[in-house]
Structure formats: structure tokens, C-alpha cells
BAZA-800798 format. One record per atom (N, C-alpha, C): residue in three letters; z, y, x. Coordinates in steps of 0.2 Angstrom, whole numbers, plus 5000, padded with zeros to 4 digits. Atoms other than C-alpha are relative to their C-alpha. Layout:
N
AlaZYX...
END
This chain:
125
Unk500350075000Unk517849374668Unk500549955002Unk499550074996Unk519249274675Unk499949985006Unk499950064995Unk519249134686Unk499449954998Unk500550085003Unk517649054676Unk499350015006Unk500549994994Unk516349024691Unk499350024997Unk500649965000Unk514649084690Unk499649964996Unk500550055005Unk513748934679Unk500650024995Unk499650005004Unk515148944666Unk500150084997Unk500049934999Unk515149154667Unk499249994997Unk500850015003Unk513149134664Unk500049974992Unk500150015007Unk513449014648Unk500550044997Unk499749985003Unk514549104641Unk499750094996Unk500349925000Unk513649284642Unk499549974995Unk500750035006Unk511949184635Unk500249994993Unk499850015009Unk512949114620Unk500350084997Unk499949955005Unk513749294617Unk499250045000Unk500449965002Unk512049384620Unk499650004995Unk500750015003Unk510749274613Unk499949944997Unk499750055001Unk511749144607Unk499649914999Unk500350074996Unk511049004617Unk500749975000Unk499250065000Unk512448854614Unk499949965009Unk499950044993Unk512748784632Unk499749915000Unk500250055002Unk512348614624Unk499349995000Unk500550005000Unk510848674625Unk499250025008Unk500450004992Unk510448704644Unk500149965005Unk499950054993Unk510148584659Unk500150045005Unk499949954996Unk510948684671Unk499749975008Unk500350064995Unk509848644688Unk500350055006Unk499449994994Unk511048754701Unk500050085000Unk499949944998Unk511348934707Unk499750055006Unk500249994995Unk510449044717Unk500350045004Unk499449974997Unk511149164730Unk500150064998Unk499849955006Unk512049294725Unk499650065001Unk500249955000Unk511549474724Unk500350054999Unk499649925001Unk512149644726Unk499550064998Unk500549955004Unk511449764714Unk500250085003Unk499749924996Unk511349954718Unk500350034995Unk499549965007Unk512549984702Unk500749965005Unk499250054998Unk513949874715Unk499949944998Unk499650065002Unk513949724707Unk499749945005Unk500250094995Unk513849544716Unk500049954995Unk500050055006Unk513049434703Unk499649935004Unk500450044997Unk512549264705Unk499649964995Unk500450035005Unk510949194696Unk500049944997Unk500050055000Unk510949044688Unk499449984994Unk500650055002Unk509448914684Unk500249974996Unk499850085007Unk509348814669Unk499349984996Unk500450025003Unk508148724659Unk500250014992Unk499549985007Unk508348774640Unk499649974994Unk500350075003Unk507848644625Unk499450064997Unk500549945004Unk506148714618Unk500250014993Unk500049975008Unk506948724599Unk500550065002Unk499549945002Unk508048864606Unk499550064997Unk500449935002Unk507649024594Unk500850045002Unk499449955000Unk508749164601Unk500250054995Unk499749965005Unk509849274590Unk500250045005Unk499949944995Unk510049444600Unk500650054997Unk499549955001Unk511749544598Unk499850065003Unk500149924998Unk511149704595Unk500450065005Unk499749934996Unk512549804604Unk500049965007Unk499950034992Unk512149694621Unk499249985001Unk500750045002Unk510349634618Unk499350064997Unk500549975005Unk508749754614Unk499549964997Unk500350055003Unk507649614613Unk500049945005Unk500150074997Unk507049444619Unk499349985002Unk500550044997Unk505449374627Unk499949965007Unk500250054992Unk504749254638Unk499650045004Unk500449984995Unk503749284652Unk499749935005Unk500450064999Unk502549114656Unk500150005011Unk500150034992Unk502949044676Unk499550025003Unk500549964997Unk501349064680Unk499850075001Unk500349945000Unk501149234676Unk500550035008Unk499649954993Unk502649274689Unk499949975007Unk500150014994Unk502049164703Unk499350045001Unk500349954999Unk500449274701Unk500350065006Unk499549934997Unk501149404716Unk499650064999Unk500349935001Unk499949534712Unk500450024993Unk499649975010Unk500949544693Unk500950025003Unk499549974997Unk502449594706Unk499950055002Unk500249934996Unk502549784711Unk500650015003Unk499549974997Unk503749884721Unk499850074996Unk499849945003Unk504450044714Unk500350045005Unk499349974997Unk505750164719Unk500550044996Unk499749985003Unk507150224713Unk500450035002Unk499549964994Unk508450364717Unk500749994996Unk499349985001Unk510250334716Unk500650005006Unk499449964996Unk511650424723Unk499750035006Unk500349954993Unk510550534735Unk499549955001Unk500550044996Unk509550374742Unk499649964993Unk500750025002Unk507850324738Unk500149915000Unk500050065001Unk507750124735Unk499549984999Unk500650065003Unk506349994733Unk500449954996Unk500250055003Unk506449894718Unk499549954998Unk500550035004Unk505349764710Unk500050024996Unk500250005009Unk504449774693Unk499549984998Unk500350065002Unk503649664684Unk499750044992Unk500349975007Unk502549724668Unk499649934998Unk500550075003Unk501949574655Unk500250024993Unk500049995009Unk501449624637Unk500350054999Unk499549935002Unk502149784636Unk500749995003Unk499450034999Unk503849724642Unk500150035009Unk499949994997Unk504449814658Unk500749975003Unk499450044998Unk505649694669Unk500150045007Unk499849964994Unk506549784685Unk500450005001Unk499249994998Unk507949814696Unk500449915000Unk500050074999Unk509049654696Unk499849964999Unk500450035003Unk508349574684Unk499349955003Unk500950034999Unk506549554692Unk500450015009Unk499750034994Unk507449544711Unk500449934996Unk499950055002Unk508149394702Unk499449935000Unk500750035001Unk506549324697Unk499650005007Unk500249984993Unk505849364715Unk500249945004Unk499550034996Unk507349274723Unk499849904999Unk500250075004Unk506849104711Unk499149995002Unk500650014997Unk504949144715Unk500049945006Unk499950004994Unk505249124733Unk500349915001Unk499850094998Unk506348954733Unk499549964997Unk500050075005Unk505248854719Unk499250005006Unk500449994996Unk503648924731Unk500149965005Unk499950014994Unk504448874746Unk499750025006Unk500249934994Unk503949034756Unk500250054997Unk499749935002Unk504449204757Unk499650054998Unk500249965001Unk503649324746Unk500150075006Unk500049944996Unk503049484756Unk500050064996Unk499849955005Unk503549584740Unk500750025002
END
């Protein structure tokens, strides 16, 4: 990845995944990072994205694309807690299910992290 900070790393990944043109997003900041249980330290970033985006999904990075409507994830009953086993240790995950669509692991701790600031309290998920 270089030296490109974490908004610039974000559009860059979106136009190779799902070939979102950066020209096409209001970027409104960065949340805090996060350390997944694969190691990595990513750091999420917020944007607003123009309603005529249709995304184009690179199959060998991309299996699919959908939304998932705000309302449904400030719903906190439409957040669960899972578990997961890696490397010997047990872990709570999040997991999010909308329409057949199972979201979890960083992904839906992402989404969580975002709940939380736009709410302005701390989910107890």
C-alpha cells in the first residue's frame, strides 16, 4: 500500500473492487482504527457515495454487492454476537443477517463502530 493514508487506500481499493470513481464520493472522515483477528490494523472510512453509483464487482476480489438500508442496522436487535475459533481462542464477533446476506467479523465491527458515533451512545452489542 505505500505511503497512501487511509482515505486515499479506501478510494483506491473501492474503484479497484467495485469501481466506485472517487469523484464520486463525499468523504466525511475516518473512523478509529481497528485490529482484526487476521492482524491487520485497518482504518474505516466514511463517505457519502452519489445515488447514480451502479457498482461493477471484480470477480477475483468482489463476490457480490448490496446495500443494507441505515435503518435496518440502527435496529440493534438486527445485530447478534457470534463466536469464532482462531488460533486456539474462542472470540465474539458481530453478525449482521439482511436478506440472505450474512455481514461479520470486521466488516459488521465496522458497521457497529459507525452505529455507535452517528447514535451517540455505546451499543451494549
Amino acid at each position: 500500500m505505500g505511503d497512501a493514508g487511509p482515505i486515499e487506500a479506501a478510494l483506491r481499493e473501492a474503484k479497484e473492487e467495485v469501481g466506485l470513481d472517487p469523484q464520486q464520493v463525499a468523504v466525511a472522515g475516518c473512523l478509529e482504527r481497528l485490529l482484526t483477528v487476521t492482524g491487520f490494523l485497518v482504518t474505516p472510512v466514511v463517505g457519502f457515495v452519489a445515488p447514480e453509483f451502479q457498482p461493477i464487482p471484480d470477480d477475483t476480489e468482489v463476490a457480490e454487492v448490496f446495500e443494507v438500508p441505515l435503518e435496518f442496522l440502527l435496529e440493534e436487535d438486527n445485530i447478534r454476537m457470534s463466536y469464532r475459533e482462531r488460533l486456539g481462542a474462542r472470540m465474539r464477533v458481530h453478525e449482521i443477517t439482511y436478506e440472505g446476506h450474512r455481514i461479520w467479523g470486521a466488516t459488521a465491527s465496522m458497521l457497529v463502530g459507525f452505529i455507535s458515533l452517528i447514535s451517540n451512545e455505546k451499543t451494549n452489542i
